[in-house]
DRENDO-935551 format. One record per residue (C-alpha): x, y, z; residue number from 1. Coordinates in Angstrom, 3 decimals. Example, Ala and Ser with C-alpha at 12.3 -4.5 7.8 and 13.67 -1.06 7.14 Angstrom:
PT         x         y         z  seq
PT    12.300    -4.500     7.800    1
PT    13.670    -1.060     7.140    2
This chain:
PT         x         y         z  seq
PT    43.621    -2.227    -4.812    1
PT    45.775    -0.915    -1.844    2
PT    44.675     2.016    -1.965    3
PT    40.799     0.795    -1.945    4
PT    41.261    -1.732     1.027    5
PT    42.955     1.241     3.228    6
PT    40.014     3.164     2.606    7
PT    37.710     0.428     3.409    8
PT    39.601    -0.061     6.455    9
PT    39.685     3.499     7.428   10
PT    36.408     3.602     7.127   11
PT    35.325     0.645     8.984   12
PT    37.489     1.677    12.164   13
PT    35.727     5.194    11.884   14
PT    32.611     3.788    11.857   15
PT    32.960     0.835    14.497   16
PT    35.105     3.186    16.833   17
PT    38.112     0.604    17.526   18
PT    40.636    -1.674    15.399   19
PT    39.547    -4.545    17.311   20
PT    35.623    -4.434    16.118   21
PT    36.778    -2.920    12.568   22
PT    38.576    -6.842    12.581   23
PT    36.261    -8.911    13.599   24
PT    34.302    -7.710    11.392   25
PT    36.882    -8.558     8.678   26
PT    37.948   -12.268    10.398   27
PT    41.399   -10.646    10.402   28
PT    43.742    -9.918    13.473   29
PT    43.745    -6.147    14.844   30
PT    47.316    -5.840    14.091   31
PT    46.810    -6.336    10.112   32
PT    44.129    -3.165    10.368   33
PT    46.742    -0.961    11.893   34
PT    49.002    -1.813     9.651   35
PT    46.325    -0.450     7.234   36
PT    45.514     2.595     8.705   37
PT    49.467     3.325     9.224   38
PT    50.273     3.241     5.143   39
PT    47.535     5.025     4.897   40
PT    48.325     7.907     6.912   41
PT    51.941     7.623     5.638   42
PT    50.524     7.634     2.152   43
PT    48.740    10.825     3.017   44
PT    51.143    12.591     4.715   45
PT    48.556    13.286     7.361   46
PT    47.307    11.891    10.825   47
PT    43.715    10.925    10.436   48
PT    43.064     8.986    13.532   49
PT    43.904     9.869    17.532   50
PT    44.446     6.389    19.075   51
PT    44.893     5.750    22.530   52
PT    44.220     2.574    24.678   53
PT    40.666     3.536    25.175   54
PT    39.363     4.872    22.266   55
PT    39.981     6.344    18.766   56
PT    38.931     9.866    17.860   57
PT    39.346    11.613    14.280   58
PT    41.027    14.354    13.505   59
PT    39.966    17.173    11.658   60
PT    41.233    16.309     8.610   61
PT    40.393    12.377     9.339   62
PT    36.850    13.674     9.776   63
PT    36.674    15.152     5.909   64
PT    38.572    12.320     4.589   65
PT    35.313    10.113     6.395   66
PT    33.209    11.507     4.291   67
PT    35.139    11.572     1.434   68
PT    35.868     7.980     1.633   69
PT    32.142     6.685     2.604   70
PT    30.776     8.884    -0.956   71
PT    33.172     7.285    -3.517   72
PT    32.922     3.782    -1.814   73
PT    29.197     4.080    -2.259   74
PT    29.619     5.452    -5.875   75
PT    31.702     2.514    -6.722   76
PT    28.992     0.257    -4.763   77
PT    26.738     1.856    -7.403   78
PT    28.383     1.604   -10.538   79
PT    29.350    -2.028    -9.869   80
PT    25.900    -2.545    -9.162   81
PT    24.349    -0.657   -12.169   82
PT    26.475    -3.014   -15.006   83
PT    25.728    -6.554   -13.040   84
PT    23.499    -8.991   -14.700   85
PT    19.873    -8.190   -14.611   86
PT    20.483    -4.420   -13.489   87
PT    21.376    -2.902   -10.021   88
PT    21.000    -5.829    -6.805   89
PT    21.242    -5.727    -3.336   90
PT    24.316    -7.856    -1.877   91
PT    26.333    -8.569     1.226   92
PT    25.364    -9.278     4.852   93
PT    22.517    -7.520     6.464   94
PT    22.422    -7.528    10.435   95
PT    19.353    -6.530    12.194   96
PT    18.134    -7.416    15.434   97
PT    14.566    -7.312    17.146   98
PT    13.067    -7.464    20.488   99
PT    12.704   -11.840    21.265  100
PT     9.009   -11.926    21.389  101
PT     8.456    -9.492    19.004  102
PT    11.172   -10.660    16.207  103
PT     9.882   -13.820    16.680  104
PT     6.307   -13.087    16.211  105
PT     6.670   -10.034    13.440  106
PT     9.956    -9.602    12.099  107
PT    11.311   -13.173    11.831  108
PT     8.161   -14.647     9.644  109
PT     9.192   -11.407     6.915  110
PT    13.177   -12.292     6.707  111
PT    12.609   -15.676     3.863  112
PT    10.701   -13.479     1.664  113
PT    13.180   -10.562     1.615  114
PT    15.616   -12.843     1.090  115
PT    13.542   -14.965    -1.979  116
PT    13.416   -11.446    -3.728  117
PT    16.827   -10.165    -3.188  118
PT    18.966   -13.360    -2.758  119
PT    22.682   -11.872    -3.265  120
PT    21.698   -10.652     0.256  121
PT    22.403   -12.661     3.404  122
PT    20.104   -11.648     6.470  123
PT    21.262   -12.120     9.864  124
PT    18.595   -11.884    12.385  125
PT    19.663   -11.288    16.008  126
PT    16.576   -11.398    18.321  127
PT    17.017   -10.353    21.905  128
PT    15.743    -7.762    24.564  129
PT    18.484    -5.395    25.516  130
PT    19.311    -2.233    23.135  131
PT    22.028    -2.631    20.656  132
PT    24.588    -0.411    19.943  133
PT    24.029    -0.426    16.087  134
PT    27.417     1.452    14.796  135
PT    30.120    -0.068    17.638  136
PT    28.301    -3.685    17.047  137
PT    27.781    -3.263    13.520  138
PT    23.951    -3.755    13.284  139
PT    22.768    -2.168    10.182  140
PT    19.371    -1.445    11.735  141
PT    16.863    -2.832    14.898  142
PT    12.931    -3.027    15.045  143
PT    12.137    -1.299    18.402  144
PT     8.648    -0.978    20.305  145
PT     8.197     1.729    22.725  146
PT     9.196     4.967    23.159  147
PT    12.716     5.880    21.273  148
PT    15.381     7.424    23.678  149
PT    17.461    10.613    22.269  150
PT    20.081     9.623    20.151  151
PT    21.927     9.990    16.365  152
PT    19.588     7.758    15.173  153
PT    16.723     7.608    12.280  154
PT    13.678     6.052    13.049  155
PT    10.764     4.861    10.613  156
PT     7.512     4.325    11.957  157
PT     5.769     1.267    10.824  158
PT     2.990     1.163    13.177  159
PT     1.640     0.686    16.936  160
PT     1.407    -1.577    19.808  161
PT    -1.182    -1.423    22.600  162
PT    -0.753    -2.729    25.750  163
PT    -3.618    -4.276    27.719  164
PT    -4.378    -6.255    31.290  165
PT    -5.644    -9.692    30.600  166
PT    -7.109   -12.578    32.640  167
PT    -8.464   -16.149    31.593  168
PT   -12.403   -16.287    32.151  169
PT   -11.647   -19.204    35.381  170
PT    -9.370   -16.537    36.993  171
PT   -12.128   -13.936    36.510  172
PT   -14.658   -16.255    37.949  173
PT   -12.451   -17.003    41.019  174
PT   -11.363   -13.625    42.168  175
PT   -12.925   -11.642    40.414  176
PT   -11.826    -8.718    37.931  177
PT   -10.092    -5.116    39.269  178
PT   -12.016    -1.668    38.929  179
PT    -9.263     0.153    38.386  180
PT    -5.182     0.013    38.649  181
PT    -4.386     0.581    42.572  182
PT    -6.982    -2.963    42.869  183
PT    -4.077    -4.807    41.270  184
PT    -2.581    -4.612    44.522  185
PT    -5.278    -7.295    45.750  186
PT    -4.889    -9.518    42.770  187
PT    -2.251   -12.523    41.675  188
PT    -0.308   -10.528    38.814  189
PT     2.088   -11.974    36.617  190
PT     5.236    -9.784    36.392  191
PT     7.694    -9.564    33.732  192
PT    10.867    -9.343    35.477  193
PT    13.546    -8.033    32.925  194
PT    16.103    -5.185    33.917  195
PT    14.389    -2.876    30.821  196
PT    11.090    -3.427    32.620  197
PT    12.017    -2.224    35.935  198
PT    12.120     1.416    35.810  199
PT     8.405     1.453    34.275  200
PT     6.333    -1.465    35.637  201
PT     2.190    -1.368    34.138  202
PT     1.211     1.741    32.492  203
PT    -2.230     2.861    32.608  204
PT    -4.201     6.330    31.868  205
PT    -5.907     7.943    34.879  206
PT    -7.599    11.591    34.432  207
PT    -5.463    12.553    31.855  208
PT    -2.192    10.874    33.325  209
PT     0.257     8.096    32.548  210
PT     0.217     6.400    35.653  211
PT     2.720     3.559    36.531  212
PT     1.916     0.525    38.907  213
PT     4.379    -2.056    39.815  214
PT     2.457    -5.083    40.831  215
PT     3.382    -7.987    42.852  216
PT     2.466   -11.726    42.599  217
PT     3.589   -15.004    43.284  218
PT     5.161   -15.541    39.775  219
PT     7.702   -13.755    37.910  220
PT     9.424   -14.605    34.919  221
PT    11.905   -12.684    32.375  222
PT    10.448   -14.697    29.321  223
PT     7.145   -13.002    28.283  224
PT     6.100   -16.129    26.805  225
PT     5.858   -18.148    29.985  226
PT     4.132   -15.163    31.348  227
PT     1.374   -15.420    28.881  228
PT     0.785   -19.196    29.179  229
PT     0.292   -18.840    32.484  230
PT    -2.085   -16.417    32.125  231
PT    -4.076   -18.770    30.141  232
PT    -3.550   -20.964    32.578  233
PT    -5.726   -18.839    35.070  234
PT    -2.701   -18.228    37.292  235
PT    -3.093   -14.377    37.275  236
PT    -3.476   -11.134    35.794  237
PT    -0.754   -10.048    33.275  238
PT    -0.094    -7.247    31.170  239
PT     0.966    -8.011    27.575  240
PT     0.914    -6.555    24.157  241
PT    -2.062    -6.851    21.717  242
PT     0.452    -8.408    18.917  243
PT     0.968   -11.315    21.471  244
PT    -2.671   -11.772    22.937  245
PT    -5.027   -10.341    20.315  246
PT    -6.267   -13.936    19.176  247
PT    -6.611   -15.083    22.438  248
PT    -8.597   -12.083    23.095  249
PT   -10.790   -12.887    19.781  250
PT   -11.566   -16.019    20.411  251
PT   -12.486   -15.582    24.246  252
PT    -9.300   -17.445    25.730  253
PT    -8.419   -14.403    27.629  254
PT   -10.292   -11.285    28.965  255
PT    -8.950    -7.945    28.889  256
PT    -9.590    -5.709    32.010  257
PT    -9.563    -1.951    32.858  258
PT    -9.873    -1.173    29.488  259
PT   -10.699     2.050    30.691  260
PT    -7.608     2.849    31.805  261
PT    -5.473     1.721    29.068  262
PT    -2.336     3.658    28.035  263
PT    -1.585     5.478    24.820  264
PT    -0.251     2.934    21.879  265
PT     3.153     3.260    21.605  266
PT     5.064     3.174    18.120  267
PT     6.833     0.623    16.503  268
PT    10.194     1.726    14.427  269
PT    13.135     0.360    12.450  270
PT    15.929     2.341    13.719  271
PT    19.349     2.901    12.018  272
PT    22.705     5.361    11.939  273
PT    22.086     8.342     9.773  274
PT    24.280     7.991     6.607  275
PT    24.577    10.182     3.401  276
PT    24.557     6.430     1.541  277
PT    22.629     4.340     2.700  278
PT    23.621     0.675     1.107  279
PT    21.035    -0.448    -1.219  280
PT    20.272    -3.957     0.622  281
PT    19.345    -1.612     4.186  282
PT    17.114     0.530     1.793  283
PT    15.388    -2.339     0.591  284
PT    14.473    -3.878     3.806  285
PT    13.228    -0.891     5.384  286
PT    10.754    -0.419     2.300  287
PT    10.102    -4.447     2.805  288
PT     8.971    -4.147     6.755  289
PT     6.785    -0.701     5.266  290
PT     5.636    -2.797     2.403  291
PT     4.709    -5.702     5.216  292
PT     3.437    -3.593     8.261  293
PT     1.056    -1.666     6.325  294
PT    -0.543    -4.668     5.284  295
PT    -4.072    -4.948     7.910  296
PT    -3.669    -8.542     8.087  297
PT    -0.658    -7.936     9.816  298
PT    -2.182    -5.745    12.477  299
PT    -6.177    -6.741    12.943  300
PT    -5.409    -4.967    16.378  301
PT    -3.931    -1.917    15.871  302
PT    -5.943     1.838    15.920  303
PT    -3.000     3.346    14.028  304
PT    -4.720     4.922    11.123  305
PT    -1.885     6.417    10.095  306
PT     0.320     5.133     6.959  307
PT     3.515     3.974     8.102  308
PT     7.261     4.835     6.266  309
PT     7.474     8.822     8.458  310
PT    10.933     9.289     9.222  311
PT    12.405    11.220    12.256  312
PT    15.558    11.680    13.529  313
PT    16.189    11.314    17.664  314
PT    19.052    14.294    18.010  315
């Protein structure tokens, strides 16, 4: 049993990158995993980990025994698993986070389900707007729209989200609607004013071109729902996403203009850490949001024919 929870621990600080987040993760103090890791590598008769006051680095031969350690703890995962009552289940805590809006629209309403079908599983949800550091934080995956940025991590497609300018029909009567983006300039727009949005402002296609605009307006908010009440409010022009405004677009609350000039969809993933084993409970979710995202009722908006599950890797 020692020799199990050293390599659990070992494992856990390799993966996490410190003792402190290896114990928190544990709900044990840092001091009791280097204890750990020290028998270990006394055990051994080898150093496995570099640790200074800033970070922990493996060696070469802590870098084998990684990957060592991660196959026969998923083995055992396996054959515990396989002999259980009722065949091989999913257990343990699953951690995933979402953007707000989004996770609480899309991802959120699919968690109690999951859960009703594989209930040895507990399913943290962790819905906010800034990108998480899935191995230091221990996330086991995130739901991301938008472009992915280079890095170690998978991503599966599930599908696409369209961005579009709206306005209520009384703001339309009152000023009017723009002709194309640089009008914007002359109209009350409703900014979203979060430090992810900044760099990019309103995207819109022009002769081929991705063309950003950064609008102006008498209202700002960093909550994307206020922006959109407003907006149905007839205070301004705002630029959402079809997942939030499609109905209101259906059933004539809001208008969308320059249509014409509408960007390229962008994709929506689950991202997470490449791993040799993947645990069985991340496995099953990500076939779960495929299962769910596929399903047209879930996207009446969408022009992604495509089917979703394709897997890519950011490197």
């Amino acid at each position: 049993m020692d020799r199990l929870k050293q390599m659990e621990t070992f494992v856990a600080v390799a993966v996490r990158g410190s003792l402190t987040a290896a114990a928190n993760a544990e709900g044990v103090a840092p001091a009791v995993i280097g204890r750990r890791i020290d028998a270990l590598e006394a055990r051994l008769g080898v150093k496995l980990l570099v640790r200074t006051t800033r970070r922990i680095t493996l060696t070469h031969e802590g870098t084998s025994f990684l990957e060592d350690c991660q196959r026969l703890l998923g083995e055992l995962h396996n054959a515990e698993a396989s002999v259980s009552a009722g065949g091989v289940r999913a257990s343990g805590l699953l951690r995933v986070t979402a953007p707000a809006g989004f996770g609480r629209a899309h991802v959120a309403p699919l968690a109690p389900a999951f859960w009703r079908a594989n209930p040895g599983v507990v399913v943290s949800l962790d819905l906010n707007d800034r990108i998480v550091d899935l191995v230091n934080e221990g996330y086991d995956c995130a739901v991301r729209v938008g472009a992915l940025a280079d890095s170690s991590l998978v991503g599966v497609r599930l599908g696409e989200s369209r961005r579009v300018c709206v306005a209520s029909p009384s703001y339309l009567r009152r000023f009017g609607a723009p002709r194309a983006p640089q009008d914007l300039a002359r109209h009350r727009c409703l900014v979203y004013t979060s430090v992810a949005s900044q760099p990019r402002g309103w995207m819109f296609q022009q002769e081929g071109q991705v063309v950003n605009i950064r609008p102006g307006g008498p209202l700002d908010c960093t909550d994307g729902a206020v922006l959109h009440t407003w907006c149905l409010e007839g205070e301004g022009l705002a630029w959402r996403s079809m997942w939030e405004v499609g109905n209101d677009l259906a059933a004539g609350r809001l208008v969308e203009v320059l249509g014409a000039f509408a960007a390229p969809p962008v994709g929506i993933h689950v991202v997470f850490a490449q791993r040799k084993h993947m645990s069985l409970r991340l496995r099953l979710w990500i076939e779960h949001l495929k299962t769910c995202f596929a399903d047209s009722a879930q996207w009446p908006w969408t022009t992604d024919k495509t089917s979703p599950g394709t897997a890519s890797v950011m490197a």
